[in-house]
N, C-alpha and C positions, 0 to 999 in steps of 0.2 A: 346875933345875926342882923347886918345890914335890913333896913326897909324893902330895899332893892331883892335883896336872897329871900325874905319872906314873900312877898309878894309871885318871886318866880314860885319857891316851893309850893305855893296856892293853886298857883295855876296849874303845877305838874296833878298837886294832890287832887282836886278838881277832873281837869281831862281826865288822869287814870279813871275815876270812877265812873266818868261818862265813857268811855273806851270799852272800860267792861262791862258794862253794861248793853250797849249800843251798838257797838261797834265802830271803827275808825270811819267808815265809808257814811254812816247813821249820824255824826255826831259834827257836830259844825262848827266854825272858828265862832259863829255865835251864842251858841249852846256853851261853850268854855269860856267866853267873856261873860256872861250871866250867871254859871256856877261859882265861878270864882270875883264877880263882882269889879270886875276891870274893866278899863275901856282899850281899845283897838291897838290904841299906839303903845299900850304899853304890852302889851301883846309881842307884838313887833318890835317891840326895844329888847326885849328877851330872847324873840325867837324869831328867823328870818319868813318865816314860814310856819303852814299845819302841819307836814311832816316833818318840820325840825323840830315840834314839839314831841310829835308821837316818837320818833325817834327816841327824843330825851328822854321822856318818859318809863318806853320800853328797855333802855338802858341804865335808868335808878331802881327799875320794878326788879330788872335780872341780878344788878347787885346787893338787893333786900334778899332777894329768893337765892343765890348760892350760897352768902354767908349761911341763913338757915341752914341747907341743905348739907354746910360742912360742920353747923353746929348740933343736928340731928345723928350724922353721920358716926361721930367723933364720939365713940363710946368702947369701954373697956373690950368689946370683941366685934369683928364683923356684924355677926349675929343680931346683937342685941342694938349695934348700930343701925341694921338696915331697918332693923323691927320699930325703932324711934321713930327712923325716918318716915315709918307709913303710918305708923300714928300720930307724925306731925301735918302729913298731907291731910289725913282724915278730920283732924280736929280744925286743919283752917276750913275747908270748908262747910262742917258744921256750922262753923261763928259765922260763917259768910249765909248760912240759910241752904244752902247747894244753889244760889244763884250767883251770875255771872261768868263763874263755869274758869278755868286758868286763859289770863288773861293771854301767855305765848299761844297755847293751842288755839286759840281765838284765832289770835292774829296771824298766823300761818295759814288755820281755812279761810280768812276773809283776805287776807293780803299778798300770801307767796305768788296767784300766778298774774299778780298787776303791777307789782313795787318791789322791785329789784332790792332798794336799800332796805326795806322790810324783811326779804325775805332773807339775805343774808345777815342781818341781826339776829334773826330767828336762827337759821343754820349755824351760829355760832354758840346761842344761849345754850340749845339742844346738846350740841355737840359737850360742852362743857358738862351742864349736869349729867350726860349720860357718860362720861370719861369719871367723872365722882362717883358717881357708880360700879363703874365699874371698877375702881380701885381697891376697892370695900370688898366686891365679888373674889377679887383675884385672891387677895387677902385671906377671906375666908376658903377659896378654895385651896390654898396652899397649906393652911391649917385643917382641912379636913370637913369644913363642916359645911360648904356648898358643893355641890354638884360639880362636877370636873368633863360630865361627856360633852359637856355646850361651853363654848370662851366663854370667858366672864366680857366679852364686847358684845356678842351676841342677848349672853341672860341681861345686861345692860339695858339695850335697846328693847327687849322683849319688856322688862319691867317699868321704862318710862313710857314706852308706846301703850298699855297695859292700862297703866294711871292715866294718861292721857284720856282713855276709851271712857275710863269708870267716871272720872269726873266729868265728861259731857253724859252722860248717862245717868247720874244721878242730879245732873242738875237739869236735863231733861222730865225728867220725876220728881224731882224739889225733895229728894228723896235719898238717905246714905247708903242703902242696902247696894246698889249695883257697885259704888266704890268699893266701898266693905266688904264685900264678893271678891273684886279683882283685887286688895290688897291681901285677905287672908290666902287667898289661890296664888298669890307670887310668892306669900309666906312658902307655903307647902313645896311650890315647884321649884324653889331651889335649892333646898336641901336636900344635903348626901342619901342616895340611895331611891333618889324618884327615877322612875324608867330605866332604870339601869347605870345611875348615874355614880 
């Protein structure tokens, strides 16, 4: 890798974790020149701007985060795919401590009702993992072993909104049990034969 590609990857890898942490509004073009140990213009030789960084940023973070999501997913039945999938949510943020909490859901409460190009980055990542999702769902409900009285768009959006909740709540708590709560309860709720289904 070019001087030049390392240096930007610094900066991405850098802001990211001031981002999650801080948050975008929190976290300063000098706060990212100090983390990543740069000076201004090279800043600016990468990126036009602050939110042409965050931008960047939340756009290498979404395509780290779907590939996982389609390498969790990708297992011998629905099933056992969807059951990967919340075991890989819960073990990243383990490793993470349950602090800085997902870095999209962040940025949708701090940024959808100010920044337009935010909020549609967000509107799109969302949109994507919860279409992965729901392909899984559909899947397993043709085969029998989810729940058929709710679309599989619907149990989708109920089970990323769901995760959403758990992990600001257990990173509220510094704490696994309230994810772990909402992943074993999306286990139960969508399998065949809950409420009638």
């Amino acid at each position: 890798m070019r001087e030049g590609n390392v240096t930007r990857e610094r900066l991405l890898d850098e802001a990211t974790k001031l981002v999650q942490q801080k948050g975008f509004g929190a976290t300063s073009v000098n706060d990212m020149l100090l983390a990543a140990g740069i000076k201004r213009g090279t800043l600016y030789y990468h990126f036009p701007g602050k939110e042409d960084l965050g931008l960047e940023l939340l756009e290498r973070a979404k395509v780290t985060f779907l590939a996982s999501v389609d390498e969790a997913l990708s297992a011998p039945t629905p099933r056992e795919g969807l059951a990967r999938f919340f075991d890989a949510v819960l073990e990243r943020h383990r490793k993470k401590g349950f602090t800085g909490g997902c870095l999209f859901g962040n940025t949708v409460l701090e940024m959808s009702d100010t920044s337009s190009p935010y909020a549609e980055s967000m509107k799109r990542l969302f949109s994507e993992w919860t279409g992965k999702i729901e392909a899984v769902l559909l899947t397993g409900q043709q085969a029998g072993d989810f729940r058929s009285d709710i679309s599989a768009a619907d149990l989708a959006q109920v089970i990323v909104s769901t995760i959403e909740g758990g992990i600001m709540m257990s990173r509220l708590r510094k704490e696994e049990g309230p994810l772990k709560a909402c992943l074993d309860s999306l286990q139960t709720f969508v399998r065949v034969n809950v409420l009638g289904g």
